[in-house]
N, C-alpha and C positions, 0 to 999 in steps of 0.2 A: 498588502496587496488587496484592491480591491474587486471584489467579485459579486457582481451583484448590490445585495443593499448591505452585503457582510463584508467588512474590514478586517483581514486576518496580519497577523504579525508577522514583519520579514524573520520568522526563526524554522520551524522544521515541518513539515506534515509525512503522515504514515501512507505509506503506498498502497495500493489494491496488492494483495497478495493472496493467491485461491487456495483455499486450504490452509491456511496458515492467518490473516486476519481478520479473524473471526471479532462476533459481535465482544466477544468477552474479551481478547487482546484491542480492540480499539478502543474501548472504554478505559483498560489501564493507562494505555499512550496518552487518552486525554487527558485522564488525572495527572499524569506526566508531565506534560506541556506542550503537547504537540496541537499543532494550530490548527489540523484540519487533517481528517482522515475521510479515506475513497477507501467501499466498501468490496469483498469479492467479485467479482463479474459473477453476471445472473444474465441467461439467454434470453434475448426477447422474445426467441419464440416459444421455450419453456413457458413464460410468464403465459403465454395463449393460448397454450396447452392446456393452462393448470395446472400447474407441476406444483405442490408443496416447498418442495426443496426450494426452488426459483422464487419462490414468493419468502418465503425463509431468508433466503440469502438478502434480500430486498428493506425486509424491517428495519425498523429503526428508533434507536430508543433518545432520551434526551440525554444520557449519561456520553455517549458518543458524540455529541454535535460539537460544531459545526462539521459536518458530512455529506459525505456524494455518495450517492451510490452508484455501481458500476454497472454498462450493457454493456453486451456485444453481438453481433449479427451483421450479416449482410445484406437483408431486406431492406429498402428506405421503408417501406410498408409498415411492418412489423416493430421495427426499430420507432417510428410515428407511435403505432397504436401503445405500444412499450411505454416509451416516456411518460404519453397522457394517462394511463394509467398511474403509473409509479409515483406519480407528480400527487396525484390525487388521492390513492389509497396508500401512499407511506410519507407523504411529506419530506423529502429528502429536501436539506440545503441547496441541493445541487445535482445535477445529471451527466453523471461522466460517461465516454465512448470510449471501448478499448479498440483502442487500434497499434496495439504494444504487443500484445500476449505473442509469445514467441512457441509456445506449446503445439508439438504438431498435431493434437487431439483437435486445437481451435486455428493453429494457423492454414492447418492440413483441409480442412473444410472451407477456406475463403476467408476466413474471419479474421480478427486479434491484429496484425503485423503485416497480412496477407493483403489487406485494404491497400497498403501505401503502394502497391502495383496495380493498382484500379482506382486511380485519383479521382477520375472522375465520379464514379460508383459513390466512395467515401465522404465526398462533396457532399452527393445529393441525402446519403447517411445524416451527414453534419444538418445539412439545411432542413430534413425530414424531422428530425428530435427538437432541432431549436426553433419549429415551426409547430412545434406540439404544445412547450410551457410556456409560461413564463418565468421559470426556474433559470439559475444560469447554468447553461452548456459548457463540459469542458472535454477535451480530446488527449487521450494518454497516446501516445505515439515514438515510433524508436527515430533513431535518424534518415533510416530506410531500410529495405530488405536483403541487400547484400552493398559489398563496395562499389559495385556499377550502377547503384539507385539508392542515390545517396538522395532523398527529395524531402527532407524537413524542413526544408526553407520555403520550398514550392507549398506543400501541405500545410502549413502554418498560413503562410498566407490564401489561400482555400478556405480555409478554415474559418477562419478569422472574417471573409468575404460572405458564407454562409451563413453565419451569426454564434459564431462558438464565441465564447466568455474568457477563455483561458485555453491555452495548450501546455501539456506537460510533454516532455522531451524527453527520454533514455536514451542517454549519447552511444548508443552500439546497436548495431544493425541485428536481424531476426537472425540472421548466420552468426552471428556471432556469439548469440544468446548472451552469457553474462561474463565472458571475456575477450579480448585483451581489457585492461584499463579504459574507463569511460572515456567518451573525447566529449572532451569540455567545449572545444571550438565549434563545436556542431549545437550545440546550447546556446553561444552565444550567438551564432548567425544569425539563428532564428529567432532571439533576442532583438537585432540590430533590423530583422525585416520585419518586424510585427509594431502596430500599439496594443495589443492585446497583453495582460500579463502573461507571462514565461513559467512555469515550473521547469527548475531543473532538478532530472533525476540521474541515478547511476554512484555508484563506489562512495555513499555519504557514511563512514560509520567513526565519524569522531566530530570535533569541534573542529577541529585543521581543516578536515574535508569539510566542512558546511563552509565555512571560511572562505576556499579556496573557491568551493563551486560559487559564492556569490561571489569574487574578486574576479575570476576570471571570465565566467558568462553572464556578467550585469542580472541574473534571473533573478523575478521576482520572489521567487520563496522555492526552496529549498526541499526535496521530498527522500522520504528515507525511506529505503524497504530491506533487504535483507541486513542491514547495520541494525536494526530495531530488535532481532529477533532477539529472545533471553535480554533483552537489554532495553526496556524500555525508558530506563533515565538518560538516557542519549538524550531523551527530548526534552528532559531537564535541564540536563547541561550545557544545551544549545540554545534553551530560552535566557537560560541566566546571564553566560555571554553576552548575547546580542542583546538583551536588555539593560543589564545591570554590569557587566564589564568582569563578571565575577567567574572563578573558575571553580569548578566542585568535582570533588575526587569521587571515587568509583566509590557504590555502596557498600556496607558492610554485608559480610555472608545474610547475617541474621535478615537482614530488609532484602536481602536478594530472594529466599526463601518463603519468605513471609508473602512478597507480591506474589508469587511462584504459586504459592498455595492457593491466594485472593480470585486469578486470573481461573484457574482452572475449578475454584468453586463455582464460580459465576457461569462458567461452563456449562460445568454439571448442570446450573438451572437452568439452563435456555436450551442444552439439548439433551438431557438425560446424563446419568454418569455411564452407563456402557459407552457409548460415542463419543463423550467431552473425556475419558480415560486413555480411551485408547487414541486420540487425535494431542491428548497431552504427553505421551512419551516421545514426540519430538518435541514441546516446547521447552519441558524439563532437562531433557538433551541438551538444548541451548543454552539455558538458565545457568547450569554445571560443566561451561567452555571453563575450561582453565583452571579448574580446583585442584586443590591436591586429589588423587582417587579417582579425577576423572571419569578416567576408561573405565573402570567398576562399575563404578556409577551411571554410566549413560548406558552401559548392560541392563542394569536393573530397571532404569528410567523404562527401557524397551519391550519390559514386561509389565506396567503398569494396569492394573484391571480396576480396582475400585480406590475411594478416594484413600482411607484408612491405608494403601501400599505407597502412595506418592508424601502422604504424613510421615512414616516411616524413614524413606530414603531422604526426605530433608533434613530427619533429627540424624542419622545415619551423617548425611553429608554435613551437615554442621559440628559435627564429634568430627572426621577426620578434619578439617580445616583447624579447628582451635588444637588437636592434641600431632598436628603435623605429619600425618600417617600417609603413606601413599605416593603417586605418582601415577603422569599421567600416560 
């Protein structure tokens, strides 16, 4: 897929995910193989605030790249002064627009998901950012806000008319947040009405589904978000695939544990270990889906306070797996 002056590979990229992919899980996904990670959503108008946290959330290291980082706002204003900023003091690959977030903290305000009932509005959004860099503009978008405003085909091409780069797609509506099953058909339409490339998102957490979403919605590239979580060789095993025709089984405990560890040291450095501990007893949760012990285990994950407890519960969880103890 081309974007910009950067060429990324038809195989996987990690989704914006708030609270959850943080700097130190995007940099493992990259070692991974994932092609291209968007960074949390950061307010534009936090950023003109001066909010820490929003300028935090905005950084960007070179172990992550190639990267977007994520706005969201309903000012064209703001959302302008936003990008030219970001463009300039963090060097982002790329400038993404949420216009996805189904959260009613961000939809409830106007923002996120709440755009695609204000087309025109999100228009002048699109054209306000892509009139600020020369970065490429990209727009995350669901297929619309309920089953009577189904408008991703309309938005897309908006969009696309504005000067956006790329649009990514989440085949289910803001009602519907993340069920029933994605619709693939609502990817490809938008597909079939755009020359812009396509991301398509929604229900990707195997090889099948990566498979299946490029067979059936022609998308240019393929984006994972909650299939990644604890599982970051997903994006291993979708590069090898589609590059090399090769299929790779699931890791062993010991490497599962060991990235487990890696991801949330790296944590620990970029936000302190009180905050990277306690924001790690859901990663660790995820890491220990399906072990023997499980349930125990993700109890204890849930009390996580310094690093020396999360060392613990991997040697703990690596003893029940090899001596077969437990249940989940």
């Amino acid at each position: 897929m081309q974007l910009g002056s950067l060429t990324l590979p038809r195989t996987a990229a990690l989704a914006p995910m708030a609270g959850v992919a943080d700097r130190a899980f995007r940099e493992i996904c990259v070692e991974c193989g994932a092609a291209w990670v968007v960074g949390e959503m950061a307010s534009a108008k936090g950023l003109g605030f001066g909010s820490q946290k929003t300028a935090e959330l905005l950084s960007v290291t070179d172990g992550e790249r190639p990267m977007a980082v994520q706005l969201f706002g309903r000012e064209p204003a703001s959302m302008r002064a936003a990008a030219a900023r970001v463009a300039a003091e963090f060097t982002p690959d790329a400038i993404d627009i949420n216009m996805g977030c189904p959260a009613p903290k961000v939809a409830g305000s106007g923002g996120g998901s709440a755009l695609l009932r204000e087309l025109p509005l999100a228009g002048e959004i699109v054209s306000a950012v892509a009139g600020a860099t020369a970065l490429p503009v990209t727009v995350k978008i669901r297929k619309g806000w309920d089953d009577d405003s189904v408008v991703a085909v309309e938005a897309a091409e908006l969009f696309a008319q504005k000067g956006a780069s790329a649009v990514c797609v989440h085949g289910r509506t803001r009602m519907q947040m993340y069920a029933p099953p994605v619709d693939l058909d609502s990817i490809a339409a938008v597909k079939r009405a755009v020359s812009i490339p396509v991301i398509g998102n929604g229900d990707v957490d195997s090889v099948e589904a990566a498979e299946r979403m490029y067979a059936r919605t022609g998308c240019d590239l393929v984006m994972i978000g909650r299939g990644a979580l604890g599982n970051p060789w997903l994006f291993t095993q979708i590069d090898e695939w589609f590059r090399r025709g090769r299929r790779l089984s699931a890791p062993a405990p010991e490497e599962r544990m060991a990235v487990l560890l890696r991801q949330v040291r790296l944590a620990c450095g970029y936000k302190g270990e009180y905050r990277a501990m306690r924001e790690a007893r859901k990663h660790a949760a995820w890491y220990l889906k399906g072990w023997r012990g499980a349930a125990a285990l993700r109890r204890r994950a849930g009390s996580l306070c310094v690093f020396e407890d999360l060392e613990a519960l991997a040697r703990d969880a690596l003893d029940a797996q090899a001596r077969g103890f437990g249940g989940d």
